[in-house]
C-alpha beads as a LAMMPS data file, in Angstrom:
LAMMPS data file: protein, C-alpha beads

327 atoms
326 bonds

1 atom types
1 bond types

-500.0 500.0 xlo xhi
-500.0 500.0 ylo yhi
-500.0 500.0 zlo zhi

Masses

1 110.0

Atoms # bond

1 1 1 -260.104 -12.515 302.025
2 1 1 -262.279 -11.180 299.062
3 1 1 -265.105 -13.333 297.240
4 1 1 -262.866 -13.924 294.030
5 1 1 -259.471 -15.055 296.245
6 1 1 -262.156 -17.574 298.031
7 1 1 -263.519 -18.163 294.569
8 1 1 -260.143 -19.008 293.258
9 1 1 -259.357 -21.091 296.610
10 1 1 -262.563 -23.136 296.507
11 1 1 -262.026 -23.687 292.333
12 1 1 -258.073 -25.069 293.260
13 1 1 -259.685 -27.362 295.854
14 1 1 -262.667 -28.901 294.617
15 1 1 -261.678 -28.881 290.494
16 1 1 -259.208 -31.909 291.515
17 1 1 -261.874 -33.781 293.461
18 1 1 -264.577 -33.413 290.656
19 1 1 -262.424 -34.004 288.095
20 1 1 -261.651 -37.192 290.098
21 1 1 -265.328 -37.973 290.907
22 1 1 -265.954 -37.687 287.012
23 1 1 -263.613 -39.579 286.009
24 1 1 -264.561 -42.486 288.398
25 1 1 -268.024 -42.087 286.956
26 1 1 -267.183 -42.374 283.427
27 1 1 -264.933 -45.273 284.301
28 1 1 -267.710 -46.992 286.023
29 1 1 -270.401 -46.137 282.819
30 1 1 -267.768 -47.664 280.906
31 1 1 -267.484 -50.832 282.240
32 1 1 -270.822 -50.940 283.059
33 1 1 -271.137 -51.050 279.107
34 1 1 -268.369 -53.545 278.836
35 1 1 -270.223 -56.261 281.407
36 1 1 -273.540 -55.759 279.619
37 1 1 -271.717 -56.684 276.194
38 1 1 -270.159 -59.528 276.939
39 1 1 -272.853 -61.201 278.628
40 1 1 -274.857 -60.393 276.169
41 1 1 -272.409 -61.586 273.484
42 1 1 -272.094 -65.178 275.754
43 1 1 -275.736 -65.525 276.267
44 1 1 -276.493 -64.739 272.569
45 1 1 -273.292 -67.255 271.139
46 1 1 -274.857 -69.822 273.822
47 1 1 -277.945 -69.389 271.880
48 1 1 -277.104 -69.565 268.485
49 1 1 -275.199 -72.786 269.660
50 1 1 -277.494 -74.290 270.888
51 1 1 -280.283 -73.510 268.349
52 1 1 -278.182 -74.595 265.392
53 1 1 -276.473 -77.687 266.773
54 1 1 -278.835 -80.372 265.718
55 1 1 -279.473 -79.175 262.342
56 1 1 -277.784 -81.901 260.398
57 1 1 -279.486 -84.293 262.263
58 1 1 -280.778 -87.698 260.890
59 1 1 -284.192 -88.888 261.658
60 1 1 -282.903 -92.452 261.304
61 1 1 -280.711 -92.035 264.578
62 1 1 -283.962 -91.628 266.813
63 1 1 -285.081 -94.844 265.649
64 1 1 -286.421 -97.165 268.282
65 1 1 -286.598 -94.156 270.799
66 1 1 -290.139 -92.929 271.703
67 1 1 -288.419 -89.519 272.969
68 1 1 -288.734 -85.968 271.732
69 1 1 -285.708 -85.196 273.409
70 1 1 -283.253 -88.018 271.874
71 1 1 -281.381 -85.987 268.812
72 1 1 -277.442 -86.748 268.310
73 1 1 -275.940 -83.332 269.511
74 1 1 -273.192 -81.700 266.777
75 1 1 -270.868 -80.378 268.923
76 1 1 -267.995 -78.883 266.263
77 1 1 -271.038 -77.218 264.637
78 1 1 -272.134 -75.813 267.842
79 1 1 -268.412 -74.625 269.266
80 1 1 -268.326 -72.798 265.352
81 1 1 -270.929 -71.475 265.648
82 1 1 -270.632 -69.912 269.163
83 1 1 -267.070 -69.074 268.297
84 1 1 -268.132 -66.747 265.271
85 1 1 -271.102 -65.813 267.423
86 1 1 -268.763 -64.639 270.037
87 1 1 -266.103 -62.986 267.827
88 1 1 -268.827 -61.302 265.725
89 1 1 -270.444 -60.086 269.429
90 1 1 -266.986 -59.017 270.650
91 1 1 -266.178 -56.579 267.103
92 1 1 -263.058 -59.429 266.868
93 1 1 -264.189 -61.792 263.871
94 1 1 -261.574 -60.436 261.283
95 1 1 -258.939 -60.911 264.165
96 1 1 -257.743 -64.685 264.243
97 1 1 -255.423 -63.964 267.448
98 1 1 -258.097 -62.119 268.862
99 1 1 -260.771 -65.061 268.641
100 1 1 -258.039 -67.453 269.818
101 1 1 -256.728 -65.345 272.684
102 1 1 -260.826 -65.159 273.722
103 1 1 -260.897 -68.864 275.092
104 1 1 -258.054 -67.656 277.597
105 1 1 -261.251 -66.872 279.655
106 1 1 -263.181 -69.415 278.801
107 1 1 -262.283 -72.205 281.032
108 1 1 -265.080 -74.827 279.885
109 1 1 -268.109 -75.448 277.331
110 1 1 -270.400 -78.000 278.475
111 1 1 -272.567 -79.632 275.633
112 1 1 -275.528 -82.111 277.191
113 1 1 -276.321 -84.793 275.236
114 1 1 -279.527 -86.816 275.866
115 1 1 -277.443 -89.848 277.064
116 1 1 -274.360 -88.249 278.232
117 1 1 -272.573 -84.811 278.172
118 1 1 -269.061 -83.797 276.998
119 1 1 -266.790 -80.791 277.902
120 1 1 -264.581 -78.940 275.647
121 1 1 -261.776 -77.617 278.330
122 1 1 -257.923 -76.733 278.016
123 1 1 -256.325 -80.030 278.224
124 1 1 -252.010 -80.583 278.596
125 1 1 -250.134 -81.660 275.709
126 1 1 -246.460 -83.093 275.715
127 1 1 -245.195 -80.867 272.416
128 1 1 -241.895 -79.727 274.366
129 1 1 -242.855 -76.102 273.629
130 1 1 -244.340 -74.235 276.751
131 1 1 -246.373 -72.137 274.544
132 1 1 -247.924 -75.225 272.653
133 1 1 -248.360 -77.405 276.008
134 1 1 -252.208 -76.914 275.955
135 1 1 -254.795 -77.134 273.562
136 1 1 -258.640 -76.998 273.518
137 1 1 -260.208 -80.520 273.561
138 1 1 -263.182 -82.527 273.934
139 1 1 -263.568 -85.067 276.958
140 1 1 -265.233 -88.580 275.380
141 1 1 -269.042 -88.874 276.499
142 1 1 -269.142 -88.993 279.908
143 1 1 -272.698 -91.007 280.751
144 1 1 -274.928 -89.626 283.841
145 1 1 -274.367 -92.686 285.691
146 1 1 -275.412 -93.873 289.131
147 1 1 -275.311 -97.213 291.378
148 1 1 -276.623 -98.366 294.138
149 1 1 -275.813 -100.687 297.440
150 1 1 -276.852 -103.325 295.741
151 1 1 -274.744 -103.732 292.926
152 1 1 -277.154 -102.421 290.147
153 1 1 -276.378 -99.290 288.058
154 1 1 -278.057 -97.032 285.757
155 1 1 -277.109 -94.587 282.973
156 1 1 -280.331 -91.978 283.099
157 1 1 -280.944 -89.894 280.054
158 1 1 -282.927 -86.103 280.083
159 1 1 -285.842 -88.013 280.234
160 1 1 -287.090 -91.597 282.305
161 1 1 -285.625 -93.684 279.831
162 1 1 -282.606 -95.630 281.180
163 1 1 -279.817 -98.345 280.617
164 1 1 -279.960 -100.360 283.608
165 1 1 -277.772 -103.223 285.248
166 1 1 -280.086 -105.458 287.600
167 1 1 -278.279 -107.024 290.108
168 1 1 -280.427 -109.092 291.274
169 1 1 -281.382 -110.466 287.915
170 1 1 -277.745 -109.986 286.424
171 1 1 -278.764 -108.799 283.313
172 1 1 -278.501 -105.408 281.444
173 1 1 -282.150 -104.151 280.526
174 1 1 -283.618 -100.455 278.950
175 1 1 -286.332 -98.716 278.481
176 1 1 -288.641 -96.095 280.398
177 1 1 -288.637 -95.957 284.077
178 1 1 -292.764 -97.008 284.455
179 1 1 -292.080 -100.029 281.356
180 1 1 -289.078 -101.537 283.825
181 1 1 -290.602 -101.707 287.262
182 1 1 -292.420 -104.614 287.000
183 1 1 -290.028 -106.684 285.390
184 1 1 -286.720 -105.508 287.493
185 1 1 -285.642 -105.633 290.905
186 1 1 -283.721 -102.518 291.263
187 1 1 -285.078 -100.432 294.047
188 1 1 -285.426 -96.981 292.544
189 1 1 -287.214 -97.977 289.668
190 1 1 -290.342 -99.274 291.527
191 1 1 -290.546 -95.080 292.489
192 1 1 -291.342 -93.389 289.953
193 1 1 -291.108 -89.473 292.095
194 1 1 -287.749 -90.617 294.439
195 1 1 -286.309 -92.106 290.316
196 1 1 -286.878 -88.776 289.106
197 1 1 -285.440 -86.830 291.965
198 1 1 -282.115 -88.613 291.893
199 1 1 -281.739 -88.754 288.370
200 1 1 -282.060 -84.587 288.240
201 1 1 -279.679 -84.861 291.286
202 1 1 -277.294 -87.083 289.681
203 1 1 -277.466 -85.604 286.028
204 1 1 -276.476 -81.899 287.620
205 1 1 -274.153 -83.304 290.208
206 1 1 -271.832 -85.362 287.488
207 1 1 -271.373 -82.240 285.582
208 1 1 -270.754 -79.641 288.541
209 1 1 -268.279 -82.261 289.532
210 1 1 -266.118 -82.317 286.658
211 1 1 -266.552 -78.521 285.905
212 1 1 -265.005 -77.847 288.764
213 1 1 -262.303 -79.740 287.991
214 1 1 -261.816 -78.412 284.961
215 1 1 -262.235 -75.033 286.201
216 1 1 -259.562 -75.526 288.433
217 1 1 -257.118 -76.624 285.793
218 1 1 -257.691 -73.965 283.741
219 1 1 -255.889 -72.068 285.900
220 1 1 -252.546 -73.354 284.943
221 1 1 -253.253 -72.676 281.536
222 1 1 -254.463 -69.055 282.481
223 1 1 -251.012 -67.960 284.503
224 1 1 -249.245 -69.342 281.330
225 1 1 -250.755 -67.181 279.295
226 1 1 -250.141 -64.144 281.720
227 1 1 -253.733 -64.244 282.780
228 1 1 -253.973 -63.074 286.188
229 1 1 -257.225 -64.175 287.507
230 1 1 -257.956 -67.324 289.679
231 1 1 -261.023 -69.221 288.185
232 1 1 -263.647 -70.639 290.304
233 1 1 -266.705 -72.866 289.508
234 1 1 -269.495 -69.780 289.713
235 1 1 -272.320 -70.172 291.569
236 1 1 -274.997 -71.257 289.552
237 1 1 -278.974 -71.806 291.118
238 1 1 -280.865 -74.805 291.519
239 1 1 -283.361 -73.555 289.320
240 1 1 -280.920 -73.162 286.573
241 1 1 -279.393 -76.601 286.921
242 1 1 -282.329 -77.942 286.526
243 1 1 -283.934 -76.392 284.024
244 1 1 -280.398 -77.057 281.722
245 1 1 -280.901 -80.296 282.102
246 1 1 -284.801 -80.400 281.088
247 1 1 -283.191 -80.553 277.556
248 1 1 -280.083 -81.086 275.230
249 1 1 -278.587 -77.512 274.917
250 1 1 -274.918 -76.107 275.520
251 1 1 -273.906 -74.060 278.735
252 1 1 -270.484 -71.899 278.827
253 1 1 -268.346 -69.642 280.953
254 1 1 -266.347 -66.922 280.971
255 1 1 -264.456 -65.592 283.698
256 1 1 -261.348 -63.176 284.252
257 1 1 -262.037 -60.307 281.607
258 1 1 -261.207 -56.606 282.931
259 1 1 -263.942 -54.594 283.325
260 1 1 -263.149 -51.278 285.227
261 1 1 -262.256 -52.176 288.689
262 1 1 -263.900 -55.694 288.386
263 1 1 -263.793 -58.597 286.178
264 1 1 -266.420 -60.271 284.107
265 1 1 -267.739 -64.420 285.904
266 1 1 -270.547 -65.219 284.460
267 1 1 -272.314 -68.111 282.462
268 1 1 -274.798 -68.712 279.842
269 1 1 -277.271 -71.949 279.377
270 1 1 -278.886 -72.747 275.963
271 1 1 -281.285 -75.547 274.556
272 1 1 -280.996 -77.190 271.111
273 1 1 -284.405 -79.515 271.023
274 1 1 -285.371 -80.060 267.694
275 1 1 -289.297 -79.397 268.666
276 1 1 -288.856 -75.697 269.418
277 1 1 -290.794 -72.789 267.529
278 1 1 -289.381 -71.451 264.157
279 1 1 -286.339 -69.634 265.432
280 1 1 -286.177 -66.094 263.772
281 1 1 -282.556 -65.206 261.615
282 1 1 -280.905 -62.050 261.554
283 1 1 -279.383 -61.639 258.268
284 1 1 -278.082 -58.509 256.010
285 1 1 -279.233 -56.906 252.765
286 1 1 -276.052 -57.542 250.250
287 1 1 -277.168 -54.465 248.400
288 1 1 -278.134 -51.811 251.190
289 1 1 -276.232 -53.529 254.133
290 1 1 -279.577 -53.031 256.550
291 1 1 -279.716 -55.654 259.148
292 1 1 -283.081 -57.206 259.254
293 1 1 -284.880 -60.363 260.798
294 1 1 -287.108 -62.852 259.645
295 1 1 -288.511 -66.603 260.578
296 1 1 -285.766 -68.994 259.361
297 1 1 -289.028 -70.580 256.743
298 1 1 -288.532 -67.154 254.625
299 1 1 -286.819 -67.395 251.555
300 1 1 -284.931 -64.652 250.823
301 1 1 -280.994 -64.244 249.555
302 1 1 -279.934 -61.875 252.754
303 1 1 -276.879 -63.519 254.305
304 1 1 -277.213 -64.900 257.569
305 1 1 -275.887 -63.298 260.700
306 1 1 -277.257 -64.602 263.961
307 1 1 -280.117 -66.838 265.291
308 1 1 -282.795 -65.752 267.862
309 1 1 -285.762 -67.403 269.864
310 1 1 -288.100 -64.435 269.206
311 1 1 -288.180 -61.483 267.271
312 1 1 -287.694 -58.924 270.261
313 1 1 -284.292 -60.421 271.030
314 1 1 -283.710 -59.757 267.368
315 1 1 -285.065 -55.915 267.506
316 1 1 -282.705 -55.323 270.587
317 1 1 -279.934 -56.129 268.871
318 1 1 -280.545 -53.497 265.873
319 1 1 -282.632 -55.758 263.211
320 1 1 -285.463 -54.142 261.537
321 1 1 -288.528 -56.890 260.495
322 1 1 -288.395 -58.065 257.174
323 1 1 -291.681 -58.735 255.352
324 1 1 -292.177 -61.843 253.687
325 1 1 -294.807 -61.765 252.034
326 1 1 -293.533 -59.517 249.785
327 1 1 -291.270 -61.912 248.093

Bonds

1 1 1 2
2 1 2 3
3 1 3 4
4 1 4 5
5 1 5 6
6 1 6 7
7 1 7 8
8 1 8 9
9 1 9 10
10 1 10 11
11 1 11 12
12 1 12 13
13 1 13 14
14 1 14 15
15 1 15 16
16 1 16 17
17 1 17 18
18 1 18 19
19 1 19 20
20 1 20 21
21 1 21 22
22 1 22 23
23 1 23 24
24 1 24 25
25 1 25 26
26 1 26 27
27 1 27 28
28 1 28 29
29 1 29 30
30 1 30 31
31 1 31 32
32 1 32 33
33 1 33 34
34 1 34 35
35 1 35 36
36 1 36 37
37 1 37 38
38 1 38 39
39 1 39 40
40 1 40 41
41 1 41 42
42 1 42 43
43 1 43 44
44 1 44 45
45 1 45 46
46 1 46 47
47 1 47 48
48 1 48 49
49 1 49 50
50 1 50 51
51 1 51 52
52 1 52 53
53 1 53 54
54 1 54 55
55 1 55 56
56 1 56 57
57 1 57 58
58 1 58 59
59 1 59 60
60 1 60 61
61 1 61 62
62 1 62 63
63 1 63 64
64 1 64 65
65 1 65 66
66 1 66 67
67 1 67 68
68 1 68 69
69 1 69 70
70 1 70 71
71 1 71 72
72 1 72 73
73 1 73 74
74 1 74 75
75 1 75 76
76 1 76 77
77 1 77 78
78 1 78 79
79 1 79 80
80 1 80 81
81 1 81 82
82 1 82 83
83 1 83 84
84 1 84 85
85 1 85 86
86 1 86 87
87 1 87 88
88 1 88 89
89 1 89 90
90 1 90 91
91 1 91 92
92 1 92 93
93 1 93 94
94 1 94 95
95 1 95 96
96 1 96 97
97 1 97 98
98 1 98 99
99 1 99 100
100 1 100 101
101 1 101 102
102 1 102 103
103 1 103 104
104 1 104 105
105 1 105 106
106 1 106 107
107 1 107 108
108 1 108 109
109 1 109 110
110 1 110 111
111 1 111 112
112 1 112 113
113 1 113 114
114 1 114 115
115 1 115 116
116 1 116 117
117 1 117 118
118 1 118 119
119 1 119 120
120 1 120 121
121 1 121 122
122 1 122 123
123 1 123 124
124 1 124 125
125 1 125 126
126 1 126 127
127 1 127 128
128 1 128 129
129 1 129 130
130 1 130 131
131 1 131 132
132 1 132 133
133 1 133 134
134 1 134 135
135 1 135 136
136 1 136 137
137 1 137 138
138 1 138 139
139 1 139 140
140 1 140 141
141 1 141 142
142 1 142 143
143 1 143 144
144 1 144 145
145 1 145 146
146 1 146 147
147 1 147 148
148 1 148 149
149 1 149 150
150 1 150 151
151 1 151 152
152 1 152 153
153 1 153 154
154 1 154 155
155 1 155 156
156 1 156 157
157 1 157 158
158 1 158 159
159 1 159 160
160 1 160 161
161 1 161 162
162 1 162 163
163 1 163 164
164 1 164 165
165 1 165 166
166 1 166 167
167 1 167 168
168 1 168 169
169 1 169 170
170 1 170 171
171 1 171 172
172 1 172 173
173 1 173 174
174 1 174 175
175 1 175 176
176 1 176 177
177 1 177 178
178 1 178 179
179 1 179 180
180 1 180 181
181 1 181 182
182 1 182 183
183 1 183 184
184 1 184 185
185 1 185 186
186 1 186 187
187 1 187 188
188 1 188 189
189 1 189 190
190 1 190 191
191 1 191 192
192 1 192 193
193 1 193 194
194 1 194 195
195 1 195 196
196 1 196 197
197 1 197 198
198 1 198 199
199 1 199 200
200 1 200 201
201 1 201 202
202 1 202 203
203 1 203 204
204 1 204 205
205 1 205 206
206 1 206 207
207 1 207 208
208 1 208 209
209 1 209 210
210 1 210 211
211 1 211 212
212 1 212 213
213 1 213 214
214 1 214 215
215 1 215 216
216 1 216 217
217 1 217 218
218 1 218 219
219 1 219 220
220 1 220 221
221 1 221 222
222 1 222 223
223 1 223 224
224 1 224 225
225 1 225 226
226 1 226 227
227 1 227 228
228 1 228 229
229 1 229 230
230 1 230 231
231 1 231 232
232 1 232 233
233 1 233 234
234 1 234 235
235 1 235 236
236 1 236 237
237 1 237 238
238 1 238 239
239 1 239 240
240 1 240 241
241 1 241 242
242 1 242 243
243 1 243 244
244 1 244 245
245 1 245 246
246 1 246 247
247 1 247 248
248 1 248 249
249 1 249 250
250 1 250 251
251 1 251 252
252 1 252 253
253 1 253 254
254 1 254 255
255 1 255 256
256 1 256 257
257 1 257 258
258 1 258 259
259 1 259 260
260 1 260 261
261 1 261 262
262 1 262 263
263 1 263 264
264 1 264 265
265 1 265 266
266 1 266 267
267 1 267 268
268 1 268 269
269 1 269 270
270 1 270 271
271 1 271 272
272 1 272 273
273 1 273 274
274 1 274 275
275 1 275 276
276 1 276 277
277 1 277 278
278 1 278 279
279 1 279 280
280 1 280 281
281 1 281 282
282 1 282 283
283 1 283 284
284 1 284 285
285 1 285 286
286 1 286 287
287 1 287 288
288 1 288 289
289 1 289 290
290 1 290 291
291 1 291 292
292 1 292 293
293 1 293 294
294 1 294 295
295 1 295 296
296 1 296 297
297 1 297 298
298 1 298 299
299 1 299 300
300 1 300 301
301 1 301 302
302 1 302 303
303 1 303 304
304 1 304 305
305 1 305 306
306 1 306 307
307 1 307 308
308 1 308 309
309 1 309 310
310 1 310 311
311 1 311 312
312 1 312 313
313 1 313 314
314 1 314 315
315 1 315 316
316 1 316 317
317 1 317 318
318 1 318 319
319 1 319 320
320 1 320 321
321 1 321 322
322 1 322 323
323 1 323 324
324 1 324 325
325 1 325 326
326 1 326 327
């Protein structure tokens, strides 16, 4: 056989199984792109919740509370805000349906509260319409509660301060852990490192519990809505558990979008405390339409776009620093 007839040969062969290889390639570049995006978009939206969700906050409501951590969390400002966040992340905010059909995979928000935490989650509704049988909702406080063999319970808080029910004295009491022991008779507050260790245990355990739950129910609203994906409660570290709970802040989910081959589980934790550094704003130029970022203290008339912690979050995400001193 001469060189071009092998030529020819070897080009019919192999042409099908590079043009298969490349495609395969591309496919897997894409969605590499894709699961890079949307976790960024959650972890950013998780941010900009959290960051922004005290801001109306009333300094008379932390009366009587020696506690940098007790603020009264705004939850509908903090699901706006990590709705737009989310849309705006997602190239979706000018597409109502869009945003909306978004939460199909998003099976639960969490928002901790210094006293308690609630969870936004697909919840059934008797309307008579299957399409109108579910609707977004949030769950009343749910305290981080605990008991013990005794009789006594406690409701802890994200830091040692804690309603308590002594048994043994029958009488509600509150205050921090170290101000109680020597007037109560509840075992676990005469220790100050065993209290700590079960309220971190007890705090993350009440909210993997009902996540899962929820999780699991969000199923039924998924295969309703012709999503075919089975959520799961995703496995989340120690270390991250605890550190969420170090501080009020909002975590979320979101589970079941395509990506290539694979699909998108993954979940984002953010802190709201009222004591954090100047967060830096990404806003736009009205007149030149340049992005550019700036500490939220600078007065200028750009309109705002997204919240960071620091300004190389902001600079990844195509901002260009604004001066203000020239202003």
């Amino acid at each position: 056989m001469k060189i071009t007839e092998l030529s020819i040969v070897f080009v019919l062969i192999f042409l099908p199984i590079f043009w298969v290889v490349s495609h395969h390639t591309d496919s897997a570049r894409e969605a590499q792109y894709l699961s890079n995006r949307y976790r960024a978009a959650l972890q950013t939206a998780v941010m900009d919740a959290g960051a922004i969700m005290h801001q109306n906050e009333k300094q008379n409501d932390e009366a009587g509370y020696d506690s940098s951590k007790f603020v009264k969390a705004d939850k509908e400002l903090a699901l706006l805000t990590f709705t737009q966040t989310m849309a705006l992340n997602m190239g979706i905010q000018d597409d109502p349906a869009a945003t909306k059909a978004m939460f199909n995979y998003i099976p639960a928000i969490v928002v901790l509260d210094y006293d308690g935490y609630y969870i936004l989650a697909n919840e059934t509704e008797l309307t008579g319409k299957l399409e109108g049988s579910f609707r977004h909702v949030w769950s009343p406080k749910k305290p981080y509660t605990y008991s013990d063999s005794n009789g006594s319970s406690m409701n802890f808080t994200l830091d040692g301060y804690v309603y308590a029910y002594d048994a043994g004295l029958g009488k509600w009491v509150e205050g921090f852990q170290k101000e109680l022991a020597p007037s109560t008779q509840i075992p676990l507050l005469q220790n100050a490192e065993l209290f700590e260790q079960v309220r971190r245990t007890r705090i993350v355990t009440s909210v993997q519990e009902d996540l899962a739950e929820v999780i699991n129910r969000h199923n039924e609203f998924a295969r309703r809505n012709g999503v075919s994906y089975t959520f799961t409660m995703p496995l989340i570290s120690q270390e991250d558990w605890y550190n969420s709970i170090d501080d009020t802040g909002l975590m979320a989910f979101i589970q079941g979008i395509p990506v290539g081959n694979e699909k998108i589980n993954n979940y984002a934790i953010g802190g709201g405390r009222l004591v954090k550094k100047t967060s830096i704003i990404g806003g736009v130029d009205p007149v030149s339409g340049i992005k550019y970022y700036y500490p939220s203290t600078c007065g200028n008339s750009y309109r705002a776009e997204e919240v960071f912690t620091d300004a190389k979050q902001a600079a990844g995400q195509g901002y260009f620093e604004y001066n203000c001193s020239i202003n």
